[in-house]
C-alpha positions as CSV (number, residue, x, y, z in Angstrom):
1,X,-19.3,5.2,-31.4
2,X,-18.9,1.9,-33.0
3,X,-15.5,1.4,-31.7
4,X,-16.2,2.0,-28.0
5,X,-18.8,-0.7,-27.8
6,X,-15.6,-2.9,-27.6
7,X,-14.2,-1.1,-24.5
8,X,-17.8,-1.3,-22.7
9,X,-16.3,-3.7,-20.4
10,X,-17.9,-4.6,-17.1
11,X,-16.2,-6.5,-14.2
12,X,-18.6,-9.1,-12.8
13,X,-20.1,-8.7,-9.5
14,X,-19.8,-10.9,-6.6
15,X,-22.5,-13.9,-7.0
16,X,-21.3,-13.7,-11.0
17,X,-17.9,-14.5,-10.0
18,X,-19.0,-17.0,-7.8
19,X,-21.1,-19.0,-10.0
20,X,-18.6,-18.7,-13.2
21,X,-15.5,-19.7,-11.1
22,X,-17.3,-22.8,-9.5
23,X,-18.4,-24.1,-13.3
24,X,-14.7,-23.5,-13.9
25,X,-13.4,-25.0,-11.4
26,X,-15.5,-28.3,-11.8
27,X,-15.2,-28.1,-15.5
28,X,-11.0,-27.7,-14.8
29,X,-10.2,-30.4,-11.7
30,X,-13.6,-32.2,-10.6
31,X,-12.7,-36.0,-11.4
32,X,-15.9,-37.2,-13.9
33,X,-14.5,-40.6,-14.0
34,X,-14.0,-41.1,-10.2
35,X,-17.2,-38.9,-8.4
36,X,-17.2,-40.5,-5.2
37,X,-13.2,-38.9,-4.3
38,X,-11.9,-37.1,-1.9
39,X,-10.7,-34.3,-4.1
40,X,-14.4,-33.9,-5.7
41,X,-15.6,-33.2,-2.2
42,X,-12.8,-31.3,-1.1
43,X,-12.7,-29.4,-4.6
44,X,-16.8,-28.3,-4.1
45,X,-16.1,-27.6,-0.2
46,X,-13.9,-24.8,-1.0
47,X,-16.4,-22.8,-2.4
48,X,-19.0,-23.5,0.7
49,X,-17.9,-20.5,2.5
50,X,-18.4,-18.2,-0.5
51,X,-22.7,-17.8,0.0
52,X,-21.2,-16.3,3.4
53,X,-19.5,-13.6,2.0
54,X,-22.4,-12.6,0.1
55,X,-25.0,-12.6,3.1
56,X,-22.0,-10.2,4.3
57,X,-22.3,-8.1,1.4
58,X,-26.0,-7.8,1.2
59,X,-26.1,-7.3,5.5
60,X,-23.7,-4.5,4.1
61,X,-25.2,-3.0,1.7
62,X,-28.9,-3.1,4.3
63,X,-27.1,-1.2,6.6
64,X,-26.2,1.7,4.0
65,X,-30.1,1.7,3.6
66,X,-30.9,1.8,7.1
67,X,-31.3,4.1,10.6
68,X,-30.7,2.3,13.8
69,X,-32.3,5.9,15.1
70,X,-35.3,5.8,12.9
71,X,-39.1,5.3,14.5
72,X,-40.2,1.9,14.3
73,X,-42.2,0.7,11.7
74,X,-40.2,2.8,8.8
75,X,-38.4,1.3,6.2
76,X,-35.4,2.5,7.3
77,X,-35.8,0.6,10.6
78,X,-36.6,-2.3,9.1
79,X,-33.6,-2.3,6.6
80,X,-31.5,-1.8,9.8
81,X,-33.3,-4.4,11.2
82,X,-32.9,-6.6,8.1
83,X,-29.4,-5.9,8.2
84,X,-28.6,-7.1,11.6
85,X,-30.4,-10.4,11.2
86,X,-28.4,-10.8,7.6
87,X,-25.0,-10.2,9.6
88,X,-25.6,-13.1,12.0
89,X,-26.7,-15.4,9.0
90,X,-23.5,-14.1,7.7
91,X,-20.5,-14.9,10.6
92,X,-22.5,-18.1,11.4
93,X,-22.4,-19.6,8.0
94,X,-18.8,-18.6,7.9
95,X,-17.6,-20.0,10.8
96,X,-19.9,-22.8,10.2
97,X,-17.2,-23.4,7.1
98,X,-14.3,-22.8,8.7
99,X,-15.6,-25.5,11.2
100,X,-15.9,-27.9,8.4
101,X,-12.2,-27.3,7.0
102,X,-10.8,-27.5,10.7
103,X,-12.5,-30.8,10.6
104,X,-10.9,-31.9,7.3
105,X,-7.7,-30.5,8.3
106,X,-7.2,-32.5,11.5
107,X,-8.8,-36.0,9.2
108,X,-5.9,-35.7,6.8
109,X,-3.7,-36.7,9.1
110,X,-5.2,-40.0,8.6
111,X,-5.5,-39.8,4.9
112,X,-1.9,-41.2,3.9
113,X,-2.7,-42.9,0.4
114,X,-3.2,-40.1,-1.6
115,X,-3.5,-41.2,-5.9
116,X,-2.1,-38.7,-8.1
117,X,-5.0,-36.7,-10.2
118,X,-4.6,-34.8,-13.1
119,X,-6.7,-31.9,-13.8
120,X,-8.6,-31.8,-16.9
121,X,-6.3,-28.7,-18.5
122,X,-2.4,-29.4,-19.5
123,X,-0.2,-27.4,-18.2
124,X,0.3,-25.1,-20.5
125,X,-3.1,-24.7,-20.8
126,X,-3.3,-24.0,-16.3
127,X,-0.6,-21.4,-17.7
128,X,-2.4,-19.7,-19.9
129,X,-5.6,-19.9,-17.7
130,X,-3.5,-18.3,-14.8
131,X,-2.4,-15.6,-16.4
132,X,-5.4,-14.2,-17.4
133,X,-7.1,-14.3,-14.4
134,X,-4.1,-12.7,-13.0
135,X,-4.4,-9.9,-15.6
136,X,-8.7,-9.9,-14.8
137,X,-7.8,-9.9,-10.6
138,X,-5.5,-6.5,-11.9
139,X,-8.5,-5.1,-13.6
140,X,-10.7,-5.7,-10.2
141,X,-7.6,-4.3,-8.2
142,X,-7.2,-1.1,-9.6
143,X,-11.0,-0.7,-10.5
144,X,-12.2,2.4,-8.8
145,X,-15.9,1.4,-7.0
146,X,-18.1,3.8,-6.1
147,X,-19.4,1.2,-3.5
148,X,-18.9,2.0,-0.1
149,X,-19.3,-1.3,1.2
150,X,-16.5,-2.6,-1.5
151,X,-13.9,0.3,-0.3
152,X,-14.1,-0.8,3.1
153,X,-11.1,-1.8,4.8
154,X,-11.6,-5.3,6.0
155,X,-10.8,-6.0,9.4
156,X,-7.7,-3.7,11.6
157,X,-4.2,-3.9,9.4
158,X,-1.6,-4.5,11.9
159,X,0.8,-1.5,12.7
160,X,3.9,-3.2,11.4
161,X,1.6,-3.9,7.7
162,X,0.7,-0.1,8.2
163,X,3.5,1.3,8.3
164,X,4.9,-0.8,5.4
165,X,1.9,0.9,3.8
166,X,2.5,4.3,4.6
167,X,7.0,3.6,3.6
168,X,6.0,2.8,0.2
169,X,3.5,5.7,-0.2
170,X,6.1,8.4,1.0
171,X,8.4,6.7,-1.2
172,X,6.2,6.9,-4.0
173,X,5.1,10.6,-3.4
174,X,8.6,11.9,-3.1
175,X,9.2,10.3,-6.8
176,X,6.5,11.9,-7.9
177,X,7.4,15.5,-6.2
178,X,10.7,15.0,-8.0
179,X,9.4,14.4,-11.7
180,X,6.5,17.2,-10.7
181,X,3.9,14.8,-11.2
182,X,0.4,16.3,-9.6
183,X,-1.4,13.0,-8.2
184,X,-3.2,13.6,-4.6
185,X,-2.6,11.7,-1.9
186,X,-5.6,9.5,-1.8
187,X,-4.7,8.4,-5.1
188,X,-1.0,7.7,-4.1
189,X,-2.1,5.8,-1.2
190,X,-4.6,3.6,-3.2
191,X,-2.1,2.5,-6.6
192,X,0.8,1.2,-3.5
193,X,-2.1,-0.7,-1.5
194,X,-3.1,-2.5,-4.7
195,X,0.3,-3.1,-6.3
196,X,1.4,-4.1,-2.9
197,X,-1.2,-6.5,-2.4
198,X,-1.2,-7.7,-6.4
199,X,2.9,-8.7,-5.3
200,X,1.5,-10.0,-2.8
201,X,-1.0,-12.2,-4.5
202,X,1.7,-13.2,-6.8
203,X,4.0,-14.4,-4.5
204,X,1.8,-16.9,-3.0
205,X,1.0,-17.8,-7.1
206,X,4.9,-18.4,-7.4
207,X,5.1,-20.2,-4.0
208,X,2.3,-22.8,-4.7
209,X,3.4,-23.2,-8.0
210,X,7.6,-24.0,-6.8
211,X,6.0,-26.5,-4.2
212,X,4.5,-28.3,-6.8
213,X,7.4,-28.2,-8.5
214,X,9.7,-29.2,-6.0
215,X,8.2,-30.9,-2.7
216,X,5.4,-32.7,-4.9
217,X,7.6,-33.7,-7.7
218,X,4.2,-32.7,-9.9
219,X,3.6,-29.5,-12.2
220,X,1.0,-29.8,-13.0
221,X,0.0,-30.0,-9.3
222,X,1.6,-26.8,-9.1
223,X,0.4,-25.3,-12.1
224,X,-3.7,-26.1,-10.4
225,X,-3.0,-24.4,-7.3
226,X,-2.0,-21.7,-8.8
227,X,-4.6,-21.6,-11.2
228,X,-7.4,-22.6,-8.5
229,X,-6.0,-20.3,-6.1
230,X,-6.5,-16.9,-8.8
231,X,-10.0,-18.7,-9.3
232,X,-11.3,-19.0,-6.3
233,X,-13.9,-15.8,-5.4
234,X,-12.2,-15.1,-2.1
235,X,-9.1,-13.9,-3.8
236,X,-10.9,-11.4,-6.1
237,X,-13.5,-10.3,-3.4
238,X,-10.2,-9.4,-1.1
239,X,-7.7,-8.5,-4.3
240,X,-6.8,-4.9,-2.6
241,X,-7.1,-5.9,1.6
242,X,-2.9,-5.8,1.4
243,X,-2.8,-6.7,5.5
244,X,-4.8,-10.3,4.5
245,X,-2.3,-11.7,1.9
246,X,1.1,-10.4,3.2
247,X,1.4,-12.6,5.9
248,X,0.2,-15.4,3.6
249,X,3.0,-15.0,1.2
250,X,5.6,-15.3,3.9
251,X,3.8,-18.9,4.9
252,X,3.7,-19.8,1.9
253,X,7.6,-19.9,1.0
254,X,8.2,-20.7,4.8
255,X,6.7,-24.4,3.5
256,X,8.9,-24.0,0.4
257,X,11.6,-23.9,2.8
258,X,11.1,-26.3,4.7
259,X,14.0,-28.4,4.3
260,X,15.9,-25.3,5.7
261,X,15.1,-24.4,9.3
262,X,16.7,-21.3,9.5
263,X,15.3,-20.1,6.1
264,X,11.6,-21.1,7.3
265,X,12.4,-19.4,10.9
266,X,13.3,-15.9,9.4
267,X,10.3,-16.1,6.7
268,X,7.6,-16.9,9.8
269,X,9.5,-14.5,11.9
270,X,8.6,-11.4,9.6
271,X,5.3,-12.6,9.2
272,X,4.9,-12.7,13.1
273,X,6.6,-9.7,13.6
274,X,4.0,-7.7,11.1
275,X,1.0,-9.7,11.7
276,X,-0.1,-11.4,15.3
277,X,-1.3,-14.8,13.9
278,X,1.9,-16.4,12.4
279,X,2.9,-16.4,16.0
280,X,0.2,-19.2,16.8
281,X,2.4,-21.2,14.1
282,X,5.4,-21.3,16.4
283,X,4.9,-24.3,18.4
284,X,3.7,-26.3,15.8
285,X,7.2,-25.3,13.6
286,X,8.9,-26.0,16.6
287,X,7.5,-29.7,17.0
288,X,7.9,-30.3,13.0
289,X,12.0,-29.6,13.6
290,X,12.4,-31.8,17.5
291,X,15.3,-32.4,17.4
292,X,15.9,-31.7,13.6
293,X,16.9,-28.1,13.4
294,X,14.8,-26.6,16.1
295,X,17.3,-24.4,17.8
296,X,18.3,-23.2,14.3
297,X,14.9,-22.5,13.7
298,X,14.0,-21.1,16.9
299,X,16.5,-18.9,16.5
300,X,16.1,-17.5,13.1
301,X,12.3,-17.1,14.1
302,X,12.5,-14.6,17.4
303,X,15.5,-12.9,15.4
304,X,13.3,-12.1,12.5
305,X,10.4,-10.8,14.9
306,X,12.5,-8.8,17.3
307,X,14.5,-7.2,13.8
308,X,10.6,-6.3,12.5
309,X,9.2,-5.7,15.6
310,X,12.3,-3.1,16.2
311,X,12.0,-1.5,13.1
312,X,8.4,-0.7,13.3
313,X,9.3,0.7,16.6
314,X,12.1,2.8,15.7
315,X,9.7,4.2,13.0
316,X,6.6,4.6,15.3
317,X,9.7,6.4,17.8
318,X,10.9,8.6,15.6
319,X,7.2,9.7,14.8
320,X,6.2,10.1,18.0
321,X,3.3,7.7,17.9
322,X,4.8,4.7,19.5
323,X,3.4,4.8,22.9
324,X,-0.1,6.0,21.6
325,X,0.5,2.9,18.9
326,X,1.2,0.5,21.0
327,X,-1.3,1.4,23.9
328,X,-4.2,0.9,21.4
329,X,-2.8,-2.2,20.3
330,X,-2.6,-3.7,24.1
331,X,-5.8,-2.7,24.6
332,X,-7.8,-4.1,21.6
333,X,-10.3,-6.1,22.7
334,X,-10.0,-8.4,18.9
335,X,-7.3,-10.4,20.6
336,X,-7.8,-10.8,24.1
337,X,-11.0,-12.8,25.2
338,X,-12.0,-11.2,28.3
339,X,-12.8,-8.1,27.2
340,X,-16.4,-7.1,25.7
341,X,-15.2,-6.9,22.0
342,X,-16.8,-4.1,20.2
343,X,-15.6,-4.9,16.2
344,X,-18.2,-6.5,13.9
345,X,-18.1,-10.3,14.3
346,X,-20.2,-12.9,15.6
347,X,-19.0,-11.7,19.2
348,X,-20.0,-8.2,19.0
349,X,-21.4,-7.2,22.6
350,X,-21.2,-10.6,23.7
351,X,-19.9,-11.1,27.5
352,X,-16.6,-12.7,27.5
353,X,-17.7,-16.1,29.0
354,X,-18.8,-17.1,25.9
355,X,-16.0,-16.5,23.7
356,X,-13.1,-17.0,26.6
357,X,-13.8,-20.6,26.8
358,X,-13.2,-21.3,22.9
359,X,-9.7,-19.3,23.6
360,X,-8.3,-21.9,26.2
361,X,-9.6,-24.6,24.1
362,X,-7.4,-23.4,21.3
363,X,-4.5,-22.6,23.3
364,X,-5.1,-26.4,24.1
365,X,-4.9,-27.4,20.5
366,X,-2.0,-25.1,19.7
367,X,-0.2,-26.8,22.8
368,X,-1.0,-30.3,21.3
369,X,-0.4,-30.1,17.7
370,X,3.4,-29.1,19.1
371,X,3.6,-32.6,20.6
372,X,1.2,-34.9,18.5
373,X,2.1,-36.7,15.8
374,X,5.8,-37.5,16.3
375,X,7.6,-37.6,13.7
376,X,5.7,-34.9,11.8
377,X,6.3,-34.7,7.7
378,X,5.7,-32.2,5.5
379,X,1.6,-33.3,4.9
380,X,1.1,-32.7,8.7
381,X,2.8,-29.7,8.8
382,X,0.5,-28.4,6.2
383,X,-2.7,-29.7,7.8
384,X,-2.6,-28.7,11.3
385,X,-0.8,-24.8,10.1
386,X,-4.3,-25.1,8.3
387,X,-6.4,-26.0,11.5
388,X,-4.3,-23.4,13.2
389,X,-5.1,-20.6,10.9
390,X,-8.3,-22.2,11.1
391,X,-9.3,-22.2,14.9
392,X,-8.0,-17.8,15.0
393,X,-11.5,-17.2,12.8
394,X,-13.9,-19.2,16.0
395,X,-12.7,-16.7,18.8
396,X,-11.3,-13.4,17.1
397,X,-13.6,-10.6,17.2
398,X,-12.6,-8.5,14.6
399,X,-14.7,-10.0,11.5
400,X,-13.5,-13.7,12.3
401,X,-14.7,-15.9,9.7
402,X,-13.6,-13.8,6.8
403,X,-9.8,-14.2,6.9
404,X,-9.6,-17.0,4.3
405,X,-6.6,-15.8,2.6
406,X,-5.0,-16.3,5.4
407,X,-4.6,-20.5,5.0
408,X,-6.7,-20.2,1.2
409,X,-2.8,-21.4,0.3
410,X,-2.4,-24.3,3.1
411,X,-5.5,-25.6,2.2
412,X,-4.8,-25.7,-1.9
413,X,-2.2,-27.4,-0.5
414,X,-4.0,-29.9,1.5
415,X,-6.5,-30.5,-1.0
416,X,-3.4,-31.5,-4.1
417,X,-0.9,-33.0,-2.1
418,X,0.3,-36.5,-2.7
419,X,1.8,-39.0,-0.5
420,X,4.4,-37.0,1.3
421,X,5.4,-39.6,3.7
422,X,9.2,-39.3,3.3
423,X,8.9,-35.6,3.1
424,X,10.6,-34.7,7.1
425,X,13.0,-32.3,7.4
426,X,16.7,-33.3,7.6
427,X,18.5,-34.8,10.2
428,X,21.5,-32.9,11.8
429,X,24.6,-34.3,9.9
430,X,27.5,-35.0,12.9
431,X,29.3,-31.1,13.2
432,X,26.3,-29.8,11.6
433,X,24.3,-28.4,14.8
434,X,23.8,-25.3,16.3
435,X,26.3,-26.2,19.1
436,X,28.5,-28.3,17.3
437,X,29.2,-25.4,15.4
438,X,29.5,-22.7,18.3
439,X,32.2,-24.8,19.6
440,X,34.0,-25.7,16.8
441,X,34.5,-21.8,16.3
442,X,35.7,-21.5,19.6
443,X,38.4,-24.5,19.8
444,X,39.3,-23.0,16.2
445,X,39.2,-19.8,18.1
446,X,41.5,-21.0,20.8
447,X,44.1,-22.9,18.2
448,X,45.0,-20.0,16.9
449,X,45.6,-18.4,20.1
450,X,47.9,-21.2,20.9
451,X,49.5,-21.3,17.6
452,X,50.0,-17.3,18.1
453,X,51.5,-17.6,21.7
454,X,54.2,-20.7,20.4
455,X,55.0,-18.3,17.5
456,X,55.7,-15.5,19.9
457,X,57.6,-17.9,22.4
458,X,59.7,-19.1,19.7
459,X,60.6,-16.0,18.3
């Protein structure tokens, strides 16, 4: 008895984690001896979307309470009723902050002088730190809620993210069969979502933390993204969604890459070809490389779409679920703004005039950001893939506003970035091009043809 009061451990809920990590997080990289900064504001903005999620969970947790069916007057009408209004408060506070972040996204272009800031940890101290909330985000992972509103999947996984899901669970269960180990399905299925996404999580910790390395010539820079980025409550209220972070990871070492077109083109390809909104990163990748490795990369990107795109249909063929798959898929109405879209969001029911307007207006800004600025470096690119990401949550109707994982990484980066001014990608070298190269293969080619026929002639 005396010794189990030391294993009487209890994971914090979600406003505990809130307010611990935001003393943290002041106590590790607010700047005391310069308050009126950039970072100070940008370091306390980050958490402005968190009192969102938790209108989300309590609208949640009213609905569990409450009967949309119920006389009126009863409490269960009312919680229902409750819950509805807490829903809207929700989304609108929500997009309200990703309004705010689209806003600072598009004003860092502007902000060139950027003074290098310590945080208030070493290093080895951010190291230390890091780890240990990577070992407490393993404890949330694999913790088994009895919360239905916490098991919830979050939002549609694509198919492609599905059926990497369902690869890795046969996988698993036929290892299992083989040893004659007796775990059920459901529990099979659960242990490869969380490890999955835990990789996941920790690829995008390894990605921030080589950036800093590398591209900011700063570790500790690295070292507090990292950190920051394990602290931050929307990582641990979405530690087990796999389909939000997957995608992520692949950005993330895409802008590792960046010096290499074709390397960045085959990392965004996969994440387009498994996930719809890398896609909207295309022409803005495209602009970044004009004339600087954009064939290279434009190649490399729809080769590493069509290769995932293909496999998932090969799998989804071989099934038989491939044309009921992708039927479903073409007619979601999440993604396509004239249609009455039915998943919970801030658009639920609404007619599509409201929403289809906010659509073009995107496409606009997608269309722009491609041409505007010229040159881009490095900072932009990091900015407007943010305001990208950034602008999906205003007109998707599948829970838009909560996808913050998706550019949570971009805007670490954002927010610790020095002056990156210099930081473009390479200029073709003379013979190094695309088509330089195709045809000195084929004159190569052709010499030896030559060379061959004079052989044979003089023989």
């Amino acid at each position: 008895m005396n010794a189990s009061i030391f294993l009487s451990f209890n994971l914090p809920n979600a406003a505990t984690w809130f307010y611990f990590s935001l003393i943290l997080a002041i106590a590790l990289f607010f700047q005391f001896t310069r308050i009126l900064s950039v970072r100070n504001l940008d370091l306390l903005t980050l958490f402005a979307l968190v009192p969102g999620f938790l209108f989300l969970q309590e609208a949640h947790a009213l609905f569990a309470l409450g009967d949309p069916h119920s006389a009126e007057g009863s409490d269960s009408h009312r919680y229902y009723l409750l819950g509805q209004r807490g829903l809207i408060l929700a989304y609108a506070w929500l997009l309200a902050g990703s309004a705010y972040w689209f806003v600072r996204s598009i004003v860092d272009l502007a902000l060139v002088r950027r003074p290098a800031l310590s945080p208030n940890l070493s290093a080895p101290g951010l190291a230390f730190l890091g780890l240990a909330l990577l070992i407490c985000l393993g404890a949330v992972a694999v913790r088994r809620s009895h919360d239905p509103t916490e098991q919830a999947l979050v939002g549609k996984r694509p198919i492609a993210i599905s059926e990497v899901q369902e690869g890795a669970t046969a996988v698993v269960q036929q290892a299992q069969n083989n040893t004659g180990a007796t775990a059920s399905d459901a529990d099979v299925q659960f242990w490869v979502e969380r490890c999955l996404a835990l990789a996941c999580h920790l690829a995008v910790v390894l990605g921030l933390l080589f950036i800093g390395l590398r591209h900011f010539g700063d570790w500790n820079a690295g070292m507090a993204m990292a950190s920051l980025y394990l602290l931050l409550p929307y990582t641990a209220y979405h530690i087990g969604q796999f389909h939000h972070v997957w995608p992520t990871a692949f950005v993330t070492w895409a802008v590792f890459c960046y010096r290499r077109p074709t390397a960045s083109g085959w990392l965004l390809g996969l994440a387009a070809g498994s996930s719809f909104f890398p896609l909207l990163l295309y022409p803005l990748w495209v602009g970044f490389y004009a004339r600087r490795g954009a064939l290279r990369f434009s190649l490399s990107f729809f080769s590493a779409t069509a290769v995932s795109l293909g496999i998932v249909a090969l799998i989804l063929w071989w099934d038989g679920r491939a044309v009921a798959s992708f039927a479903a898929a073409l007619h979601l109405s999440d993604w396509q703004p004239w249609k009455v879209p039915q998943a919970e969001s801030i658009w639920t029911g609404a007619h599509w005039a409201y929403r289809l307007p906010l659509f073009v207006l995107y496409l606009a800004f997608v269309i722009a950001v491609a041409i505007w600025p010229s040159p881009k470096n490095l900072s932009h690119l990091v900015a407007l893939s943010a305001a990208v990401l950034l602008g999906v949550q205003f007109w998707y109707a599948d829970r838009g506003g909560v996808y913050v994982l998706w550019y949570l990484p971009l805007l670490l980066l954002v927010v610790f970035r020095p002056n990156l001014s210099g930081h473009e990608p390479p200029a073709v070298e003379p013979g190094r091009g695309m088509l330089r190269w195709a045809g000195t293969a084929w004159r190569r080619v052709l010499g030896k043809n030559a060379s061959h026929h004079s052989n044979e002639l003089a023989i």
